[in-house]
MARZAKOL-21907 format. One record per residue (C-alpha): residue number from 0; x, y, z. Coordinates in steps of 0.25 Angstrom, whole numbers. Layout:
# residues N
+--------+-------+-------+-------+
| drense |     u |     v |     w |
+--------+-------+-------+-------+
|    NUM |     X |     Y |     Z |
...
+--------+-------+-------+-------+
//
This chain:
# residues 139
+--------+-------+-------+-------+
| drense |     u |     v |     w |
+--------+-------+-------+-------+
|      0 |    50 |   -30 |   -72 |
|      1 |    40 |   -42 |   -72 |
|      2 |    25 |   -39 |   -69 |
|      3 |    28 |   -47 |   -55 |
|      4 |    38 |   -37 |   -50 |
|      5 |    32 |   -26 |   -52 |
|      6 |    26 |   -19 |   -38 |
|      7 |    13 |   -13 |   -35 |
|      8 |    18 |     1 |   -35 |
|      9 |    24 |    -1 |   -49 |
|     10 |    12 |    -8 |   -56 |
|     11 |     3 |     2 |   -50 |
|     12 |    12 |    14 |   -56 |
|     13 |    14 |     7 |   -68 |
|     14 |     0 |     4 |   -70 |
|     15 |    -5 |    17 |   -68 |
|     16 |     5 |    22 |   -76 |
|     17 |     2 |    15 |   -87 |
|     18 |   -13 |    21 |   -87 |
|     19 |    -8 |    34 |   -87 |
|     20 |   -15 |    38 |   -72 |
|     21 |    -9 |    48 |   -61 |
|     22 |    -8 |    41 |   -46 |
|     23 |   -20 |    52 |   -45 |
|     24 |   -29 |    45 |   -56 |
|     25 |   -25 |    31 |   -54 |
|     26 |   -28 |    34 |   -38 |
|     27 |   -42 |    41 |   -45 |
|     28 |   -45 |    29 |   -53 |
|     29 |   -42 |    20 |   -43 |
|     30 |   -49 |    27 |   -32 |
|     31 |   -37 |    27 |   -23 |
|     32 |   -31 |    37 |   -15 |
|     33 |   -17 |    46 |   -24 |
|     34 |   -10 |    38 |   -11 |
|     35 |   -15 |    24 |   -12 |
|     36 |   -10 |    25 |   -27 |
|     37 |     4 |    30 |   -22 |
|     38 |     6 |    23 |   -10 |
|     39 |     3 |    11 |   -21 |
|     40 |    12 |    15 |   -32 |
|     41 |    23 |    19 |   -23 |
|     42 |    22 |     5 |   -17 |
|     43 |    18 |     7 |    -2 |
|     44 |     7 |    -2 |    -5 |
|     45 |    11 |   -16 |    -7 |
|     46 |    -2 |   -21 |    -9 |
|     47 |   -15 |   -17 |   -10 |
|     48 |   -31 |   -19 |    -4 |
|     49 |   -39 |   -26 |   -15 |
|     50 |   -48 |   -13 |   -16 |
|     51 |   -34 |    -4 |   -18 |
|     52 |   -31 |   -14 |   -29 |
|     53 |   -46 |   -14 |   -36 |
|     54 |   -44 |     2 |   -36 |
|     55 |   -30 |     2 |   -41 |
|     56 |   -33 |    -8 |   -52 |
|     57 |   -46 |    -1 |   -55 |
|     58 |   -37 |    14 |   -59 |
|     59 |   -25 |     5 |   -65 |
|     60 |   -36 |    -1 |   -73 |
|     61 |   -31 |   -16 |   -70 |
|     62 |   -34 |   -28 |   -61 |
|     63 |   -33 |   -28 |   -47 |
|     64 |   -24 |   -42 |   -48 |
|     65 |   -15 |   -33 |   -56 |
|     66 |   -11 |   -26 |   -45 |
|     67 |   -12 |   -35 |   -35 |
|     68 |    -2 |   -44 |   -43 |
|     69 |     8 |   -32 |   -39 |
|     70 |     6 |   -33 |   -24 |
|     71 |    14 |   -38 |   -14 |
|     72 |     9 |   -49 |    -7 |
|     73 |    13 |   -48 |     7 |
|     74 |     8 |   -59 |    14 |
|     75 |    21 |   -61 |    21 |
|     76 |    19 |   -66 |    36 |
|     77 |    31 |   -57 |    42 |
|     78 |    27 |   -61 |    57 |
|     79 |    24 |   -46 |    61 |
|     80 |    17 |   -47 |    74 |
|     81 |     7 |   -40 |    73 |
|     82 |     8 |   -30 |    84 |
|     83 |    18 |   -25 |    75 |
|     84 |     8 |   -19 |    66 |
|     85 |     0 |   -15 |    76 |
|     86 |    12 |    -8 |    85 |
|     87 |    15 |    -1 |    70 |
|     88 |     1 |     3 |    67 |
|     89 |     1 |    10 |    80 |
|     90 |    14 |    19 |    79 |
|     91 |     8 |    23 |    64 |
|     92 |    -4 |    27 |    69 |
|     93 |     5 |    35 |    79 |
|     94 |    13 |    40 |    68 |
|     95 |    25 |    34 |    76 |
|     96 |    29 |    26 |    64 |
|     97 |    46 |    33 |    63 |
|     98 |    49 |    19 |    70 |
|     99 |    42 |     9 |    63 |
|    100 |    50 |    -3 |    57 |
|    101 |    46 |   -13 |    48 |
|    102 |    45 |   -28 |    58 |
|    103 |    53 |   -36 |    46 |
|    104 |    64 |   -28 |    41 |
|    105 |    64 |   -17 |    49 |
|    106 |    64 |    -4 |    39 |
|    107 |    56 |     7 |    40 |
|    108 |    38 |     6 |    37 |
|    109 |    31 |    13 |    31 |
|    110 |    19 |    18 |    37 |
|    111 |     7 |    27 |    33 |
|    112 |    -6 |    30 |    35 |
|    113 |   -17 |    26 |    27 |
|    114 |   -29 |    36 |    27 |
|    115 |   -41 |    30 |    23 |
|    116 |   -57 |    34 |    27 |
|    117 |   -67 |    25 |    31 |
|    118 |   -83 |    27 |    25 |
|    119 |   -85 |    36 |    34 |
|    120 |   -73 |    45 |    31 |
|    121 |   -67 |    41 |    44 |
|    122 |   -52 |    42 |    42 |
|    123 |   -46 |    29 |    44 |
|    124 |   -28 |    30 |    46 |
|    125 |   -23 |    14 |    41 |
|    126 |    -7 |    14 |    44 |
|    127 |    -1 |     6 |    35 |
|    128 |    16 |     3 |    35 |
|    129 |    25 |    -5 |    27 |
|    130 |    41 |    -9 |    26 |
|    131 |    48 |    -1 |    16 |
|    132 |    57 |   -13 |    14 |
|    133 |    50 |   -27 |    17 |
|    134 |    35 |   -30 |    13 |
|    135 |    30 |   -28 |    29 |
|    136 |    17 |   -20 |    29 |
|    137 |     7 |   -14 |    41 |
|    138 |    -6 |   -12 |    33 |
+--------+-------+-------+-------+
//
């Protein structure tokens, strides 16, 4: 398999493997939550927030651009309006989400629910969805 087609989730693994970490010390080193390293490895994250990747790269004990070189680049214009996203955003956050469908193709999303805390310690819920078949993504 060339360098090229190998995906996020795999390098990840593969990297972290190759250093001899856990998920649990490579989330420790990277200061990352257990399930931001899985959700990456497992490959629900695509792609991934320039702080994200400076952690990652910083427990994998490599350079951010070698990550990111494993991305995908969707910079793909679908034509989604956008009161799709909002009309979707708003059955997540009322956990009616047994019905959402994917605008390009159809298939069934993904959704979850991000739990993150603000300086304060206000909890904040982020909803994020993706298609289990195309590239289509609601972050």
């Amino acid at each position: 398999m060339s360098e090229e087609t190998v995906s996020l989730a795999t390098f990840v693994r593969e990297a972290r493997e190759n250093i001899g970490l856990s998920l649990m010390l490579l989330a420790k080193h990277s200061n990352l939550t257990e399930e931001q390293v899985s959700d990456i490895e497992s490959g629900k994250e695509l792609f991934l927030s320039a702080t994200v990747r400076q952690k990652l790269a910083k427990g994998l004990k490599l350079n951010p651009s070698e990550i990111k070189a494993h991305e995908k680049n969707i910079q793909i214009n679908y034509g989604v309006p956008k009161d799709f996203e909002d009309y979707a955003r708003v059955k997540m956050m009322a956990g009616e989400t047994d019905d959402l469908r994917c605008p390009i193709c159809g298939s069934e999303l993904n959704v979850r629910v991000v739990k993150r805390y603000d300086l304060e310690d206000n909890l904040i819920l982020h909803y994020k969805a993706s298609c289990k078949k195309c590239p289509f993504q609601i972050v």
